[in-house]
C-alpha positions in Angstrom: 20.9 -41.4 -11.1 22.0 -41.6 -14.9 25.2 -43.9 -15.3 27.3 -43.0 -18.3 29.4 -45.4 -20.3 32.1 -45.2 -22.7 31.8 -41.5 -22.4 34.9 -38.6 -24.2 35.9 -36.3 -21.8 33.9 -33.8 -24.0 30.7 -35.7 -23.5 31.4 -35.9 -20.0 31.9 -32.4 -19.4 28.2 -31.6 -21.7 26.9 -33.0 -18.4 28.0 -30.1 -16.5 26.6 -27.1 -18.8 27.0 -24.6 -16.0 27.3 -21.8 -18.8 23.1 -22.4 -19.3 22.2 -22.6 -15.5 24.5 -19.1 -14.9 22.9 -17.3 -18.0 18.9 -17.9 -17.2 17.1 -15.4 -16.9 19.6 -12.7 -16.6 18.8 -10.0 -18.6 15.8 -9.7 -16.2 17.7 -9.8 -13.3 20.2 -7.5 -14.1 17.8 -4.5 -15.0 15.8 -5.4 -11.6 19.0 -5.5 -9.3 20.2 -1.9 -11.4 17.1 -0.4 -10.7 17.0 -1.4 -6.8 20.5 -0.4 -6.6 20.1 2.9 -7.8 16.7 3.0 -5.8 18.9 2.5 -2.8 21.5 4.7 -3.2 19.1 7.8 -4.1 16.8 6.7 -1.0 18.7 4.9 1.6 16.6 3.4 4.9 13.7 4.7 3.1 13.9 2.3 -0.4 15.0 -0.9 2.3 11.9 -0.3 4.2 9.5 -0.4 1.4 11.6 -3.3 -0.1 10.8 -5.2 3.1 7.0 -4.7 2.7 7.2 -5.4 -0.9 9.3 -8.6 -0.9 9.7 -9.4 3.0 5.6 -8.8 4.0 7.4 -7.4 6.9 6.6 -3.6 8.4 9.9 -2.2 10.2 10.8 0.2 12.2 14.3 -0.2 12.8 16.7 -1.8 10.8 19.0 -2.8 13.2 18.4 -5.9 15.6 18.8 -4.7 18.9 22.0 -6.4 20.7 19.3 -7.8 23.6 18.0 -9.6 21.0 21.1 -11.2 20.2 22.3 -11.7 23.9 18.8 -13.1 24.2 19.1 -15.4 21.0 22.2 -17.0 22.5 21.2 -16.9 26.6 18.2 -19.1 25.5 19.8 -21.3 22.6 20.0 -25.1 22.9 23.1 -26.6 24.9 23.9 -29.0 22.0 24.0 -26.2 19.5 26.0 -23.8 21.1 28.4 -27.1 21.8 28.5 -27.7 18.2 28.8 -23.9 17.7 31.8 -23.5 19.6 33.4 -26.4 18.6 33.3 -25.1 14.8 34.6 -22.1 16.2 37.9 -23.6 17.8 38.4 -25.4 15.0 38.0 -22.6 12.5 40.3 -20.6 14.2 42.8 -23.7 14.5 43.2 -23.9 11.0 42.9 -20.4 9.7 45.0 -19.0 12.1 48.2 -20.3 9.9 47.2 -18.6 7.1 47.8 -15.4 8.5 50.2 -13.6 7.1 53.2 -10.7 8.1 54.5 -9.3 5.4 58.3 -8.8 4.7 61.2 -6.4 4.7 63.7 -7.2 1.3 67.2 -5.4 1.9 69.3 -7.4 0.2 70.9 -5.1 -2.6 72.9 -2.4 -1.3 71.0 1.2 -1.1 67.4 0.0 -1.8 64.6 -1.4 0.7 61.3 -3.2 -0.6 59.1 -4.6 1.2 55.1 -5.4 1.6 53.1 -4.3 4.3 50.0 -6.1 5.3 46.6 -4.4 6.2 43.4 -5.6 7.2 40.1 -4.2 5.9 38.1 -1.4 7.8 34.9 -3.0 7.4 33.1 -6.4 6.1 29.5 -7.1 4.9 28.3 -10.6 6.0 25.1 -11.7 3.8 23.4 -14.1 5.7 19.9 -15.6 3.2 16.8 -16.1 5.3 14.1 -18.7 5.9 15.0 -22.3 4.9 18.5 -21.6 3.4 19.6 -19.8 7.0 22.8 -21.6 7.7 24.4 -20.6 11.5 27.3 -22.4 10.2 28.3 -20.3 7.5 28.5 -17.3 9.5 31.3 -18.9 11.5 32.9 -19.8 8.4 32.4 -16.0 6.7 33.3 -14.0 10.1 36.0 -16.1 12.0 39.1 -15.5 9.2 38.1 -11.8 8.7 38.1 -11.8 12.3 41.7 -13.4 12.7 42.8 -10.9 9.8 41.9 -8.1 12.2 39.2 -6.6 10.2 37.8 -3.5 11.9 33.9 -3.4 11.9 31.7 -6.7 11.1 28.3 -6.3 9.9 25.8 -9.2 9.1 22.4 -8.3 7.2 20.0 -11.1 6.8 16.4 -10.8 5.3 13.6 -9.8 7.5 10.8 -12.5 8.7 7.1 -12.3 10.1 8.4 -13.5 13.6 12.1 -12.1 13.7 15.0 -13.0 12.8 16.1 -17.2 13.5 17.4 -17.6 17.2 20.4 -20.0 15.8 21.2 -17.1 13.4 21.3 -14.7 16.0 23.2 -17.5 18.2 25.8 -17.7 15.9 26.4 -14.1 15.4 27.1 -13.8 18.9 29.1 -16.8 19.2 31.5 -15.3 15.8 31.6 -11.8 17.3 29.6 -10.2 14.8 29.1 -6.3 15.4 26.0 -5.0 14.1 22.8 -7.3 12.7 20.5 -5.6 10.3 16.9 -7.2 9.2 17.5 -6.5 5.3 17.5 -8.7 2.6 17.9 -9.5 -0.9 19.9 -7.0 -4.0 19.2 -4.0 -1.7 21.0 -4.9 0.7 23.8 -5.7 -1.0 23.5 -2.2 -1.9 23.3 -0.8 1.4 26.4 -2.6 2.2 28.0 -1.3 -1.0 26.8 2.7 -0.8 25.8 3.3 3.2 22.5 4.6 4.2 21.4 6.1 6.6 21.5 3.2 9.4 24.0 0.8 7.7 27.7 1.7 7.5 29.4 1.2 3.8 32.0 -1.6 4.2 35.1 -2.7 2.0 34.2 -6.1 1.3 30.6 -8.6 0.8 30.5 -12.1 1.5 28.1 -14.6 2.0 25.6 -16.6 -0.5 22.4 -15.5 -1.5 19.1 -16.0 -4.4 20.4 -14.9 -8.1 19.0 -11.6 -7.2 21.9 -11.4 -4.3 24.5 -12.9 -6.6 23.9 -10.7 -9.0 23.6 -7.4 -7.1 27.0 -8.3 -6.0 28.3 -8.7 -9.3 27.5 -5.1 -10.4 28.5 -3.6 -7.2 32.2 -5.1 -7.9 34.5 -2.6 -8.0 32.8 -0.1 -5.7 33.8 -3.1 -2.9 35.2 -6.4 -3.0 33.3 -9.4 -3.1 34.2 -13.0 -2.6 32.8 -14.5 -5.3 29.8 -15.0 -7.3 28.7 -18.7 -5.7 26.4 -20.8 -7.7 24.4 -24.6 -7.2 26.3 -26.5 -4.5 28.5 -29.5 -6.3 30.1 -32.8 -4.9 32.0 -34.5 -6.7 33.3 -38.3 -5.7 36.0 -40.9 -7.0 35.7 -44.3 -5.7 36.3 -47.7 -6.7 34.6 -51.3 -5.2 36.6 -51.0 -2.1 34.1 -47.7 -0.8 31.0 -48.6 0.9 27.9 -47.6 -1.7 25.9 -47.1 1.2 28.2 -44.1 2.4 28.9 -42.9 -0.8 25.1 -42.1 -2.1 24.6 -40.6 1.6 27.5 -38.2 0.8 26.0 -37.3 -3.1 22.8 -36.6 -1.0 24.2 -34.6 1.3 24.8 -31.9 -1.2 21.9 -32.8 -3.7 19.5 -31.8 -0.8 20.9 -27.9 -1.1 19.0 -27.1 -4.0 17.6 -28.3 -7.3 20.4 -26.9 -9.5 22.9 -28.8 -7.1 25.5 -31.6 -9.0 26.1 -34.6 -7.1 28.7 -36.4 -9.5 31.0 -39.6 -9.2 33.7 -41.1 -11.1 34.3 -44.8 -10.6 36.3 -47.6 -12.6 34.1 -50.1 -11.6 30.3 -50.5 -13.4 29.0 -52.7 -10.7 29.5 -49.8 -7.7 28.4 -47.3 -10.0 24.9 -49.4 -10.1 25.3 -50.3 -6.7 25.4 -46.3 -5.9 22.4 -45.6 -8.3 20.1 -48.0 -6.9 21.1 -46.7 -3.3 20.4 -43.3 -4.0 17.0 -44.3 -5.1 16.3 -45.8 -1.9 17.7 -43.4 0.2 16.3 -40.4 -1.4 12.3 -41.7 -0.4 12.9 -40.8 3.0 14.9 -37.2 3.0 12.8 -34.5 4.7 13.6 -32.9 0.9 12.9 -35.5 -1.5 11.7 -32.9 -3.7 14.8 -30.8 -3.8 17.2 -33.5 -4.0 15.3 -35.9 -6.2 15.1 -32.8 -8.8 18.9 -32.3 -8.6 19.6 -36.1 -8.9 17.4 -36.4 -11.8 18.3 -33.2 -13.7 21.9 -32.5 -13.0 23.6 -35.8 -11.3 25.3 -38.6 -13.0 27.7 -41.2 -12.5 30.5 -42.0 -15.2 32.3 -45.3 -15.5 36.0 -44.7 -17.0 38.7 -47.2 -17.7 41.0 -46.3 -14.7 41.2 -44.3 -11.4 43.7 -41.7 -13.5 40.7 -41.3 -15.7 38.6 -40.7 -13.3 40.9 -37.9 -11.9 40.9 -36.4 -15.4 37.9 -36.2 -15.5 37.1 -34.2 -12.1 40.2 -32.2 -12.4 38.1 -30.7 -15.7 34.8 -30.7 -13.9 36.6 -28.3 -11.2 34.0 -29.5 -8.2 33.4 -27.2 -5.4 33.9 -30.6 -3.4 35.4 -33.1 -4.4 35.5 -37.1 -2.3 38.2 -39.6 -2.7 37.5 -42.7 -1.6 40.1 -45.1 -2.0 42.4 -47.1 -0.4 45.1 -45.0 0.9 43.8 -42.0 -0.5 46.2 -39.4 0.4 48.4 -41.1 -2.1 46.3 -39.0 -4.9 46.8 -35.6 -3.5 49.2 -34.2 -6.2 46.8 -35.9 -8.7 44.3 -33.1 -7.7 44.4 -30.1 -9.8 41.3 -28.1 -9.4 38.8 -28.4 -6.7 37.6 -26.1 -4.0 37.9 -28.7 -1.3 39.0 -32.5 -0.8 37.8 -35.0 1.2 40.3 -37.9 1.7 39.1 -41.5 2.9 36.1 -43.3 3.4 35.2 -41.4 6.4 35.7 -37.9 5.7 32.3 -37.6 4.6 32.2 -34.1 3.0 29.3 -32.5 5.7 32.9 -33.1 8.1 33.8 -30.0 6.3 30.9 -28.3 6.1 30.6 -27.8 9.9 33.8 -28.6 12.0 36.4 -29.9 10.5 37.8 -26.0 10.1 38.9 -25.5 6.7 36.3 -23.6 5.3 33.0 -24.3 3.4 33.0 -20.9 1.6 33.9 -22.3 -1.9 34.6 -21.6 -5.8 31.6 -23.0 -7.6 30.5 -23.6 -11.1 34.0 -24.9 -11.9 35.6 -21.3 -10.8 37.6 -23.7 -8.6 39.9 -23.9 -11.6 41.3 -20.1 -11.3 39.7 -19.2 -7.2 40.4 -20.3 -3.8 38.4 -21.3 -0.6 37.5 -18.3 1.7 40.2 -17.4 3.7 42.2 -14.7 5.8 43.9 -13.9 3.0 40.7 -12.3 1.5 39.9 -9.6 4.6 43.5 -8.0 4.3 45.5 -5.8 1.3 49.1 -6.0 0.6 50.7 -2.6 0.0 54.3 -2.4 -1.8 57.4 0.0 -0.4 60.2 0.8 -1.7 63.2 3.2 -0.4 66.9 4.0 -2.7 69.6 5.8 -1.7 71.2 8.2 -3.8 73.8 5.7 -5.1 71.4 2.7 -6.0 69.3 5.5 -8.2 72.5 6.5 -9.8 73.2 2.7 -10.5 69.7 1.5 -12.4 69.2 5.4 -14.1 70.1 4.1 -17.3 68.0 1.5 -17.2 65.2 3.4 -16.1 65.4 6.3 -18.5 66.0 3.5 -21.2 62.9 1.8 -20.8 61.2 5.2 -20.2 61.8 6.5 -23.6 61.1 3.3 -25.4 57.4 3.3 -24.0 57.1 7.3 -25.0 56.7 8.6 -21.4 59.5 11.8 -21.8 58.6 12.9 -18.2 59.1 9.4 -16.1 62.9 9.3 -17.5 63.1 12.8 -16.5 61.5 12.5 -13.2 64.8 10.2 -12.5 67.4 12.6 -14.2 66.1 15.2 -12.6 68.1 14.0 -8.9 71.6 14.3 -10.7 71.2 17.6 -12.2 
């Protein structure tokens, strides 16, 4: 892993040139994605089935997985994975359970109530990727919080395989209370989710990662629904000094460099010894991963470690890289929380290794990538409701703010709003 020295902050962040890895072969992808869409909305079931043969190899007859499939999938699951399962679950539903939220009731000035009223979706589209990337944790993390917002109908659609969909997929969508599981995958059925066809029911709201083909499919459907984000290459990013174990910390860079190819494992340390200390380790450690390939390729290509002058340079520095997760370990690490600007999640100490967070801690592992963590937020309730506005005067408050209402009116040209209000006292 490539240490830098006596680095700017600019040079630093040429490190992380997410704007080249989220531009690659786009044009492509957009006028594929457009034409499937389009494909799916003129031809429903029809243009997902001969997707699925296309793409999938897969003949189907039915969209839909059967629910005795499901009741199956989870009847016969492993002991130890439905433990793990439903101890995600609890602890999902510990912690997102006080983000809920009630709305409020303003009457403070005489004559006039305002107020906001909160509303959970009808309907949510879970995206859940097939084969290898197929993480039963994630649905937990996608479905529990729309769940606790009171969202009406939960769908899942996952991408077909040659000997049905993964049991600890299915599992898992038992175990979250999923309501309907269809076999369809990739931008059309992000498009299904989006329009309706004929078997799936159009929701309010996609979420869930997926290929460039998914990611963007969601992107140009925004607008006729909501989406979470557009999620990109997994990141970690980790400030520690000599008093962290090098050991732990290249397991934890790992942890994430594993996801993909494009994924940034990244640390900030004072200290030029641990930083050579973590290289070396990661070289060792890295021969004996299951997926050397993928997470060799993402150490080589996109990791680094930078040595700075000081732990507040090292905070700089991460609070401009915007990490989807970000590590702290040093002594007393809480200490630094208000140091923390941008990043999508923190892990504080030396044992809050960040896969804690990726399966049962219960804050959730649905983050802003790509450095979005700057301006977005983890997935939470919050994002399976709406807020509505009301307002109510009485005759007299009316009277009281006409003036300024017809005032402001006239200066912005619109005749008929400040006679809309003078209108009531003729």
């Amino acid at each position: 892993m490539k240490i830098l020295k006596n680095q700017t902050l600019d040079q630093l962040l040429e490190q992380v040139d997410r704007q080249t890895d989220q531009q690659a072969n786009q044009p492509e992808v957009e006028a594929t994605v457009s034409e499937i869409i389009a494909n799916v909305i003129k031809n429903g079931d029809k243009a997902l089935k001969e997707y699925s043969r296309k793409f999938d190899k897969v003949e189907l007859d039915d969209l839909r997985v059967p629910q005795a499939d499901i009741d199956n999938a989870y009847k016969n699951a492993d002991q130890d994975l439905l433990d793990a399962l439903n101890l995600a679950k609890n602890n999902i539903i510990s912690y997102h359970k006080k983000e809920i939220q009630n709305g409020f009731v303003d009457a403070e000035q005489p004559g006039v109530v305002r107020g906001e009223k909160i509303t959970p979706l009808a309907a949510v589209g879970l995206y859940v990727p097939g084969g290898t990337a197929a993480y039963p944790s994630s649905i937990l993390m996608n479905v529990i919080p729309a769940k606790l917002a009171g969202v009406g109908k939960i769908v899942m659609v996952t991408p077909p395989q040659k000997d049905g969909i993964g049991q600890a997929v299915l599992a898992a969508a038992k175990v979250a209370g999923i309501d309907e599981v269809y076999q369809v995958g990739g931008a059309q059925a992000i498009a299904a989710l989006a329009y309706g066809t004929e078997s799936i029911p159009k929701v309010d709201k996609i979420t869930g990662p997926g290929n460039i083909f998914v990611a963007v499919a969601k992107k140009q459907v925004f607008g006729q629904v909501s989406i979470d984000m557009i999620a990109g290459p997994s990141e970690i990013g980790v400030i520690a000094d000599d008093t962290a174990n090098y050991k732990e910390v290249a397991a934890d860079l790992l942890s994430q460099a594993e996801h993909d190819k494009m994924a940034r494992p990244m640390m900030v340390t004072p200290s030029e010894k641990f930083a050579e200390a973590v290289s070396d380790e990661i070289d060792r450690q890295v021969q004996t991963l299951p997926r050397k390939e993928i997470a060799s390729a993402a150490v080589a290509n996109k990791g680094f470690i930078a040595v700075v002058d000081d732990i507040n340079e090292a905070f700089t520095v991460m609070n401009a890289i915007a990490p989807e997760h970000l590590e702290v370990e040093l002594e007393d690490a809480m200490q630094y929380l208000n140091q923390i600007k941008n990043a999508g999640s923190v892990f504080f100490g030396y044992n809050a290794s960040e896969p804690v967070g990726d399966y049962v801690a219960g804050p959730n592992h649905i983050l802003p990538t790509g450095g979005t963590a700057r301006f977005f937020s983890p997935l939470g309730v919050s994002d399976f409701v709406k807020r509505t506005q009301f307002v109510t005067y009485s005759r007299a408050a009316l009277k009281k703010e006409e003036k300024a209402i017809t005032t402001l009116a006239r200066v912005e040209g619109l005749e008929a709003h400040a006679r809309a209000v003078e209108a009531r006292f003729k």
